[in-house]
Backbone as a chain_set.jsonl record, in Angstrom:
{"seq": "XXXXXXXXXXXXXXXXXXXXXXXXXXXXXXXXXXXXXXXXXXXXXXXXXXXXXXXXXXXXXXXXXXXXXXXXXXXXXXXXXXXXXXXXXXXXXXXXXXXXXXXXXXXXXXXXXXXXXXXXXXXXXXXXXX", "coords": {"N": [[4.99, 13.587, -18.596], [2.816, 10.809, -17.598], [2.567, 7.417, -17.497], [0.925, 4.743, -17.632], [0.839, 1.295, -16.449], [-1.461, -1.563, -16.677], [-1.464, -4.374, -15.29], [-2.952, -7.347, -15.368], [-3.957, -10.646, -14.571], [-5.315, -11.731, -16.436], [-4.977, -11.658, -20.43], [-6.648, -10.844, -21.807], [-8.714, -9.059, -20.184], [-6.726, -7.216, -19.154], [-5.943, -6.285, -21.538], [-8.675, -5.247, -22.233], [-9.347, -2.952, -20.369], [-7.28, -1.406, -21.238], [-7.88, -0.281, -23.281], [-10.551, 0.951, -22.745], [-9.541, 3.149, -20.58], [-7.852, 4.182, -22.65], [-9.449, 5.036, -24.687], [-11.43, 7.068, -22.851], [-8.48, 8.839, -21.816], [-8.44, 10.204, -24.464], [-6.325, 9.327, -25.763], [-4.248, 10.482, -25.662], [-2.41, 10.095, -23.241], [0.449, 7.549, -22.661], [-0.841, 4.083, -22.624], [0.155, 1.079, -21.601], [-1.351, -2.641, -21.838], [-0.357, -5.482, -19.701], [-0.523, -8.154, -19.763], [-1.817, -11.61, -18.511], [-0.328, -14.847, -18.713], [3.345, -16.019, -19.69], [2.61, -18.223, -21.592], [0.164, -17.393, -22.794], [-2.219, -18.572, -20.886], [-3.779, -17.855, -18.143], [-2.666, -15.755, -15.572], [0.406, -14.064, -14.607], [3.237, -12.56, -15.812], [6.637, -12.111, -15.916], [8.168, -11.201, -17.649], [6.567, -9.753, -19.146], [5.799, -7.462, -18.272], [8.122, -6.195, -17.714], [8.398, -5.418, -19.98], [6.622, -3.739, -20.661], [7.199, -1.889, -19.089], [8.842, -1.075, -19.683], [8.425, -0.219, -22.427], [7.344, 2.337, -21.573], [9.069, 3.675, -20.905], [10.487, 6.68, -21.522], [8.428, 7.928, -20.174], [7.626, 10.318, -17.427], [7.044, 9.081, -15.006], [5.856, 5.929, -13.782], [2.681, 4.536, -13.256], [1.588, 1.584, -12.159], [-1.148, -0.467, -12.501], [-2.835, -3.012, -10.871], [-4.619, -5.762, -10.601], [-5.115, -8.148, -8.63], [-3.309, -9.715, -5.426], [-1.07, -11.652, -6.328], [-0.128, -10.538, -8.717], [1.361, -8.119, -7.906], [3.387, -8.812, -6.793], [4.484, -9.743, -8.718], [5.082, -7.704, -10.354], [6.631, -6.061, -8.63], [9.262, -8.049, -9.088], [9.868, -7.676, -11.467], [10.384, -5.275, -11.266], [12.868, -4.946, -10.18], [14.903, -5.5, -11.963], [14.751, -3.171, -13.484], [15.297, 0.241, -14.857], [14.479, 3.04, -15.147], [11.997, 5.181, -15.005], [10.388, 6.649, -12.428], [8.398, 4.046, -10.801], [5.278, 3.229, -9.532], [3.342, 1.254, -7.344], [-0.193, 0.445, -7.371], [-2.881, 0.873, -4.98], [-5.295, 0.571, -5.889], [-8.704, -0.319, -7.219], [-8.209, -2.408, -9.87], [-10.249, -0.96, -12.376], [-11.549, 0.909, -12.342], [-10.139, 2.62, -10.866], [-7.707, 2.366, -13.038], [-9.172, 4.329, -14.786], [-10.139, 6.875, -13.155], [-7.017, 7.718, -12.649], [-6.649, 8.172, -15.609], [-7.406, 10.119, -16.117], [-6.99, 11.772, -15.043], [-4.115, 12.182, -15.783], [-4.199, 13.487, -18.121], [-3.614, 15.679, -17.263], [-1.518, 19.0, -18.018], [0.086, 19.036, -15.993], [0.237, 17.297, -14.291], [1.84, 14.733, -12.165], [3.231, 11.884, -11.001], [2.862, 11.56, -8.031], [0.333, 13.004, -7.994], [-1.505, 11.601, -9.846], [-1.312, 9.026, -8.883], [-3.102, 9.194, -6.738], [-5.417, 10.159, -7.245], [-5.991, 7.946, -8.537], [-6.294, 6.293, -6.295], [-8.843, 7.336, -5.075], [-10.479, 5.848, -6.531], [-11.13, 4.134, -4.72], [-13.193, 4.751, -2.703], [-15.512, 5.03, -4.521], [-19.024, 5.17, -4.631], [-21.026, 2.883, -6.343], [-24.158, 1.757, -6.348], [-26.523, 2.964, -4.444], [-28.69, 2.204, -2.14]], "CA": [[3.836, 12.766, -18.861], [2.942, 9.312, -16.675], [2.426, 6.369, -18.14], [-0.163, 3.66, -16.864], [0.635, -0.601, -16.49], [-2.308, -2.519, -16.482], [-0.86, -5.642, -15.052], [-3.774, -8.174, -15.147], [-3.786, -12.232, -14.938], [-5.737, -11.951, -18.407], [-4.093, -10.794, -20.882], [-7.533, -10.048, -22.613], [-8.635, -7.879, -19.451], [-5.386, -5.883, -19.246], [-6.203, -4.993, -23.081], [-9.859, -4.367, -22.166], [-8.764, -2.125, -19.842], [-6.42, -0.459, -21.901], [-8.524, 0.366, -24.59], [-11.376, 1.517, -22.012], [-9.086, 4.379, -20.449], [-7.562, 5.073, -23.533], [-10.467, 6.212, -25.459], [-11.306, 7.309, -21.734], [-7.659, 10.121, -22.402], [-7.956, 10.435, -26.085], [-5.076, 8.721, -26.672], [-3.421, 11.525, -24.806], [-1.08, 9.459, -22.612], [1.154, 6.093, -22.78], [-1.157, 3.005, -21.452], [0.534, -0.523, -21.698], [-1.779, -3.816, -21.402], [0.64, -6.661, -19.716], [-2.075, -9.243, -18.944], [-1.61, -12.741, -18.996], [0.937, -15.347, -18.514], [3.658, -15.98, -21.239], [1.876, -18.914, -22.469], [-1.478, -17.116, -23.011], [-2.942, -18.367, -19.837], [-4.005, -16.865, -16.785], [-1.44, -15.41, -14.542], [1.196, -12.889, -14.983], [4.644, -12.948, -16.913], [7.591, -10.553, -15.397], [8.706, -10.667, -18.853], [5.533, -8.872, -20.591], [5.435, -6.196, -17.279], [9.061, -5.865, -18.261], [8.561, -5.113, -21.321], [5.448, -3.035, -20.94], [7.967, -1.042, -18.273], [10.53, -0.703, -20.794], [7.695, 0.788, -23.761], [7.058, 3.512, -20.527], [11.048, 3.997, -20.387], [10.477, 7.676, -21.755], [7.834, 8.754, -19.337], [8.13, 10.666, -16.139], [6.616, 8.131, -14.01], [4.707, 5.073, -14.159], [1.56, 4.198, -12.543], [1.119, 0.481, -12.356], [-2.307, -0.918, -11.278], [-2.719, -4.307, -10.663], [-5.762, -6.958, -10.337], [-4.229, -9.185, -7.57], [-2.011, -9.654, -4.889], [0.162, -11.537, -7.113], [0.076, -9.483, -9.879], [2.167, -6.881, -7.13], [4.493, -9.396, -6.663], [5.455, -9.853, -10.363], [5.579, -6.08, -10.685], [7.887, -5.986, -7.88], [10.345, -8.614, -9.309], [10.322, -6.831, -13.067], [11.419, -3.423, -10.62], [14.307, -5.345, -9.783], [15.377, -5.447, -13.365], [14.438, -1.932, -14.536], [16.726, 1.334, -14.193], [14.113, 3.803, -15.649], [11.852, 6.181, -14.303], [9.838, 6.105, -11.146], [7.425, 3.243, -10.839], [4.403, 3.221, -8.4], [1.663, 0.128, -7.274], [-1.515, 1.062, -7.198], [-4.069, -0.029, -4.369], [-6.785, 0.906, -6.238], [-9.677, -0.896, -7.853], [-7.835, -2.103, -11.904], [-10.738, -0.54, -13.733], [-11.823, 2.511, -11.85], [-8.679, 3.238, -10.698], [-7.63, 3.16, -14.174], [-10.208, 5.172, -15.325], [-9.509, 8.677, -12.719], [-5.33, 7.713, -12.864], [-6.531, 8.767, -17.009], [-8.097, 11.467, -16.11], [-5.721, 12.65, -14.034], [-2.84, 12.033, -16.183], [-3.818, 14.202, -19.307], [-3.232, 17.528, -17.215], [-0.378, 18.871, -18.127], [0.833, 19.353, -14.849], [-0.053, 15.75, -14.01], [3.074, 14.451, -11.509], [3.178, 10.656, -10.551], [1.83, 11.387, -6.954], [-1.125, 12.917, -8.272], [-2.25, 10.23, -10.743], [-1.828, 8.094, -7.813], [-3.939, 9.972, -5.437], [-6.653, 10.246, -8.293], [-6.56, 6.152, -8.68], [-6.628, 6.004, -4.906], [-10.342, 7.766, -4.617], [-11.879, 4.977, -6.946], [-11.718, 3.112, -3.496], [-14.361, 5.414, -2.252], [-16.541, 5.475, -5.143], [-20.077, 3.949, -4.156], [-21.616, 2.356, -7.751], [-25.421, 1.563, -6.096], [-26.747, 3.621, -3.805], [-29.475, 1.138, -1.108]], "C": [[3.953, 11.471, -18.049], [2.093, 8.567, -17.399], [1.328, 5.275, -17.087], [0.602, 2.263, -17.739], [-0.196, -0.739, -16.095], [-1.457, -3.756, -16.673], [-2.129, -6.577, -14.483], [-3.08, -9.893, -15.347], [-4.533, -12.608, -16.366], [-5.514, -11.123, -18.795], [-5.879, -10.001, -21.89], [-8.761, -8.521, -21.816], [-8.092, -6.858, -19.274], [-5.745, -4.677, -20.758], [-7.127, -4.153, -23.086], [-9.859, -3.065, -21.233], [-8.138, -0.932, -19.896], [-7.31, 0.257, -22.833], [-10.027, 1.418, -23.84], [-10.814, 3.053, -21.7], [-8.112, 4.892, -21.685], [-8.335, 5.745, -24.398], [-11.28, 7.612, -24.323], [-10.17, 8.919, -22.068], [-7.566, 10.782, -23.73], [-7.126, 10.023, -26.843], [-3.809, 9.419, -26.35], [-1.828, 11.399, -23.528], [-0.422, 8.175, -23.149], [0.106, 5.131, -21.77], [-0.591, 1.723, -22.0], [-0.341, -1.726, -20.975], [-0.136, -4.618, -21.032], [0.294, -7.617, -18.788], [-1.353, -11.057, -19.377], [-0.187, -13.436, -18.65], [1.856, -15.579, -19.933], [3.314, -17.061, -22.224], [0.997, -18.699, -23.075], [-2.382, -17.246, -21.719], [-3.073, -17.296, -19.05], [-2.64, -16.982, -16.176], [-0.682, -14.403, -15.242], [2.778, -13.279, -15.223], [5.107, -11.427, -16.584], [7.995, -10.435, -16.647], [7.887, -9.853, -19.648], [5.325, -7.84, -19.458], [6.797, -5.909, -18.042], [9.31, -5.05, -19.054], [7.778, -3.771, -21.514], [6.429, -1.767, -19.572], [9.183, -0.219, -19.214], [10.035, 0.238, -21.824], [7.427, 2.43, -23.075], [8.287, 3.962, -20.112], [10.907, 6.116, -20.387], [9.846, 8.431, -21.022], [8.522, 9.83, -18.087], [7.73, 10.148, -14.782], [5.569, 7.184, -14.575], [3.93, 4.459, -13.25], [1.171, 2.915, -12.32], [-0.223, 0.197, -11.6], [-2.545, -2.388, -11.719], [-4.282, -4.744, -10.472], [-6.164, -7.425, -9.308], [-3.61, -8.891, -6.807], [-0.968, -10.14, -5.802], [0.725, -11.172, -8.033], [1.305, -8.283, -9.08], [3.439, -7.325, -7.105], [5.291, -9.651, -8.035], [5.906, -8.61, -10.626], [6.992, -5.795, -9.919], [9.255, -7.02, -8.217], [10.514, -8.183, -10.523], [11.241, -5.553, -12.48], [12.735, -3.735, -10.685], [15.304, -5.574, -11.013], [15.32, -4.171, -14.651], [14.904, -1.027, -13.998], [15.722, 2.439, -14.745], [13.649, 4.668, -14.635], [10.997, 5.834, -12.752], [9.012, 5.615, -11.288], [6.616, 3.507, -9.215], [3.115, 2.432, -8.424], [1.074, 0.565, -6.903], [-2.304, -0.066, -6.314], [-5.09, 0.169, -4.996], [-7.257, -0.137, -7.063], [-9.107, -1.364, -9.496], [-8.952, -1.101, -12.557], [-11.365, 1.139, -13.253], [-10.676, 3.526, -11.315], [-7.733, 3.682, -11.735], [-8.157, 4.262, -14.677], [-9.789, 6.838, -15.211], [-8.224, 8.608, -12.934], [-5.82, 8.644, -14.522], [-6.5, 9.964, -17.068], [-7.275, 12.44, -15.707], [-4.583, 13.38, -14.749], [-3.005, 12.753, -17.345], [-3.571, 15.692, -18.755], [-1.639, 17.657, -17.466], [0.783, 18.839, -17.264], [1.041, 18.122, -13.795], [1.412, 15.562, -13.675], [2.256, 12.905, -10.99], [2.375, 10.318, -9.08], [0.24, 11.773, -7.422], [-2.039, 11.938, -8.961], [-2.2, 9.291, -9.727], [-2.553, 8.17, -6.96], [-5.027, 9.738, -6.33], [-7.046, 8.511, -8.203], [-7.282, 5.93, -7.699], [-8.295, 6.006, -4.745], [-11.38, 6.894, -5.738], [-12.001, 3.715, -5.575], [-13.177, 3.71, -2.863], [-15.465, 5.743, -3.249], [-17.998, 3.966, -4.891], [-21.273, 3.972, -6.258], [-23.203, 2.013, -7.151], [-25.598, 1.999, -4.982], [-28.733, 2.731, -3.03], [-30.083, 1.847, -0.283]], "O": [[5.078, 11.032, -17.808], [1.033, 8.971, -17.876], [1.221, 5.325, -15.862], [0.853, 2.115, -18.935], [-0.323, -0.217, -14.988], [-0.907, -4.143, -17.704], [-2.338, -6.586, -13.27], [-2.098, -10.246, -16.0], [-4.314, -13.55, -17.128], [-5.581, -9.997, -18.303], [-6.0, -8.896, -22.419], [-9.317, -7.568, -22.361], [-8.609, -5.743, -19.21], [-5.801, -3.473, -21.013], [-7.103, -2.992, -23.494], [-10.557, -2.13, -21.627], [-8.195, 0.09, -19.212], [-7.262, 1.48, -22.972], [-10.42, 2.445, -24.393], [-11.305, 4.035, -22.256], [-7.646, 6.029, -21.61], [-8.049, 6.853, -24.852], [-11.608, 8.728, -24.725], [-10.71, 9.956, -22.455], [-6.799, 11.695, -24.036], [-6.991, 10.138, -28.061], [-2.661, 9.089, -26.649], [-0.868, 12.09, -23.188], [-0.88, 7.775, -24.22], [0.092, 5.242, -20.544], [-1.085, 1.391, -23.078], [-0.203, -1.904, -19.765], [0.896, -4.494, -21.691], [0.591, -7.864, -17.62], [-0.632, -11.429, -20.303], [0.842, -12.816, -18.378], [1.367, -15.409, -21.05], [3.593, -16.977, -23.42], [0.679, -19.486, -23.966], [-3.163, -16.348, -21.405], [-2.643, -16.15, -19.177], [-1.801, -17.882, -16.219], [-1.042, -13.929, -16.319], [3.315, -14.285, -14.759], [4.613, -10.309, -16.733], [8.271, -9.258, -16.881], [8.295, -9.296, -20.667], [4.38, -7.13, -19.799], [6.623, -5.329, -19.114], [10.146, -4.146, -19.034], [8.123, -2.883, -22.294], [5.853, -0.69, -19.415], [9.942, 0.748, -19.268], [10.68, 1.216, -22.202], [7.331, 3.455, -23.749], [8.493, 4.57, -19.062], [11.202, 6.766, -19.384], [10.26, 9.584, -20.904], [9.727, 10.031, -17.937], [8.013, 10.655, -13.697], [4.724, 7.403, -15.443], [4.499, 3.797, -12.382], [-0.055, 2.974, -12.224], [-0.436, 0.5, -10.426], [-2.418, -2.775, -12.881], [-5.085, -3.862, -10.169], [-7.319, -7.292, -8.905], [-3.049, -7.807, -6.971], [-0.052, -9.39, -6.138], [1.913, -11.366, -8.287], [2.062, -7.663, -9.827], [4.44, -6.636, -7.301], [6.506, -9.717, -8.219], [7.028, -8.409, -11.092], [8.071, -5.439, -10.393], [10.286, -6.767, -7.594], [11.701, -8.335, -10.813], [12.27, -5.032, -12.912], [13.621, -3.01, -11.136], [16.492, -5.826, -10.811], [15.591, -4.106, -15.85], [15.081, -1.07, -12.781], [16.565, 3.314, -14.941], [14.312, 5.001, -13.653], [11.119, 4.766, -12.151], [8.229, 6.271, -11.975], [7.129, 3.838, -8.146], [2.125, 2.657, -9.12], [1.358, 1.296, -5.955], [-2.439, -1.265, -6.555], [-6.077, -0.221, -4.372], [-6.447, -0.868, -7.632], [-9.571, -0.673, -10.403], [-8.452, -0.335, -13.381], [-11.492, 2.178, -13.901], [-10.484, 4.741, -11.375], [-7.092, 4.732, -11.718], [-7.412, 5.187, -15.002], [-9.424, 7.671, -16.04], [-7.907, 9.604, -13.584], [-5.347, 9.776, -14.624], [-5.854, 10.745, -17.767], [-7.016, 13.601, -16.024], [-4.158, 14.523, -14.584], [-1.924, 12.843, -17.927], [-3.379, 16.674, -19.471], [-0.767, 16.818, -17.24], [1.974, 18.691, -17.535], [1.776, 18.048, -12.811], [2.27, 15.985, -14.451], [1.067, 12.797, -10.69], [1.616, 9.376, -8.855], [-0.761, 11.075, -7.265], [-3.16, 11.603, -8.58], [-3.222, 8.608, -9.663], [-2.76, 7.173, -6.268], [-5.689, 8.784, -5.921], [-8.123, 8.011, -7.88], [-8.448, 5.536, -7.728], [-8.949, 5.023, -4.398], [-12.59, 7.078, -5.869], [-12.741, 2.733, -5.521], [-14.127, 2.965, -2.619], [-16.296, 6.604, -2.962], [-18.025, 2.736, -4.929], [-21.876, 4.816, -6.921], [-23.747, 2.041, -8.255], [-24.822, 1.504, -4.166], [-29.778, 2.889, -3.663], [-30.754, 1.322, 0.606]]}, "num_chains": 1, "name": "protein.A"}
């Protein structure tokens, strides 16, 4: 099974997020919000990716998708502190990219490249058609 990080600079995006593709899988996979800095503000806290890396310890890969550039960069200094399973940043879009990664991720056959390939193609999705 692969796990999804939503690593947003709000922590109340990351949740909205979460709760979007999880009713989105059924509830069917692991998604971790880890939005926000550790004060509450905006920005991002390696200690709540950390953590939200650590609740995804059991998976067989984890999908992170990010907001930001520096949201990548916090992800990448939590890596440096985590021994688990295979982690992977997502270029894709946070909320559409979430969305197919869900979709992706309840087959049972669902492998870490594929849920990333699935995120990938919300770059190519056109929302208004001109």
């Amino acid at each position: 099974m692969i796990g999804l990080l939503i690593v947003s600079h709000s922590a109340r995006l990351a949740e909205g997020v979460q709760e979007f593709v999880g009713q989105i899988s059924g509830g069917q996979i692991p998604i971790i919000a880890a939005g926000g800095a550790g004060d509450g503000s905006l920005g991002t806290s390696v200690e709540r990716i950390l953590a939200g890396l650590e609740q995804l310890r059991t998976t067989d890969g984890i999908l992170a998708l990010v907001d930001l550039g520096s949201a990548v960069m916090s992800v990448e200094t939590a890596l440096e502190h985590f021994s688990g399973p295979p982690v992977h940043i997502s270029n894709a879009p946070l909320v559409e990219g979430a969305y197919l990664a869900a979709i992706e991720a309840t087959s049972a056959t669902a492998t870490l490249e594929h849920v990333a390939s699935a995120a990938l193609q919300a770059r190519d999705l056109i929302k208004v058609y001109e």
